[in-house]
C-alpha positions in Angstrom: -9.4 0.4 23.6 -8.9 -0.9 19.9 -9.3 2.5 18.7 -6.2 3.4 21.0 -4.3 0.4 20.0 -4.5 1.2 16.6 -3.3 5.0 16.5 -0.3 3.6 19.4 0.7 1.1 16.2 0.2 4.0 13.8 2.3 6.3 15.6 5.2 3.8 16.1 5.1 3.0 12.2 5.3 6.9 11.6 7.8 7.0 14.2 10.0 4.4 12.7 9.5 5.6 9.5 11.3 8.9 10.3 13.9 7.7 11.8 14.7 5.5 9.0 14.3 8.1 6.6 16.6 10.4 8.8 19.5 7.7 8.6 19.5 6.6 5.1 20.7 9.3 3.1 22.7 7.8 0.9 21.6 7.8 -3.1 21.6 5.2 -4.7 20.6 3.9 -8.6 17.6 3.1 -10.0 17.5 1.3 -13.1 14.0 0.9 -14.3 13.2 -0.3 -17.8 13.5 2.8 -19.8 15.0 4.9 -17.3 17.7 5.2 -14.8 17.4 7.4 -11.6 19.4 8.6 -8.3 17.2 8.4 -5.5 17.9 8.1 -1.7 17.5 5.2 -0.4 14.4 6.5 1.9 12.5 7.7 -1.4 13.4 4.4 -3.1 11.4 2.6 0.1 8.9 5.1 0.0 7.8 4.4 -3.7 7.8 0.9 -3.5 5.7 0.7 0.0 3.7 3.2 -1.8 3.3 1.3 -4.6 2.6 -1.8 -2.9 -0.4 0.2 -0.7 -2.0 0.8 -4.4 -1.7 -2.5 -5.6 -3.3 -3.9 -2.4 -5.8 -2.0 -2.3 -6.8 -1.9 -5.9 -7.1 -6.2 -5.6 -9.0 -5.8 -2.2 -11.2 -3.7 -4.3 -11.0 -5.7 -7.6 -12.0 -8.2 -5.1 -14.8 -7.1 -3.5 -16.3 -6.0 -6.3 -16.0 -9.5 -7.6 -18.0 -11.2 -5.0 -21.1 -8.0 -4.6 -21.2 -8.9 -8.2 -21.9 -12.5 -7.6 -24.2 -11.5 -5.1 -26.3 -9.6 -7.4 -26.1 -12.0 -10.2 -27.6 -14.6 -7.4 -30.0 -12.6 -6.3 -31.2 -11.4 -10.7 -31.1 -15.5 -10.9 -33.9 -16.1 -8.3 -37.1 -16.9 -9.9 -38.9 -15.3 -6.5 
């Protein structure tokens, strides 16, 4: 039932997600530091949630790594 749930939510999001992408098609300017681009709108969205799906995963894994890591160093500190 969960498993079903979840692939209902992920199919909505996909959904919704091509039909958002199917209306904005206008281009617009992006002005980064050292460059400036024309994008659509739709791309623009697409790089940032992208972007934002890298950098959350990379902490999630910057942070998981952090607490195995004080795991192990609890477990080398044992005298047992």
């Amino acid at each position: 039932m969960r498993r079903l749930l979840f692939i209902v939510v992920i199919v909505a999001l996909i959904v919704v997600g091509v039909l958002f992408g199917s209306i904005n098609q206008q281009v617009a300017d992006l002005h980064l530091l050292i460059l400036s681009v024309q994008l659509r709108v739709v791309d623009i969205a697409l790089l940032f949630l992208l972007l934002g799906l890298i950098l959350g995963l990379l902490i999630a894994l910057l942070y998981s790594l952090q607490r195995k890591a004080k795991g192990w160093l609890r477990k080398s500190a044992d005298p047992s």
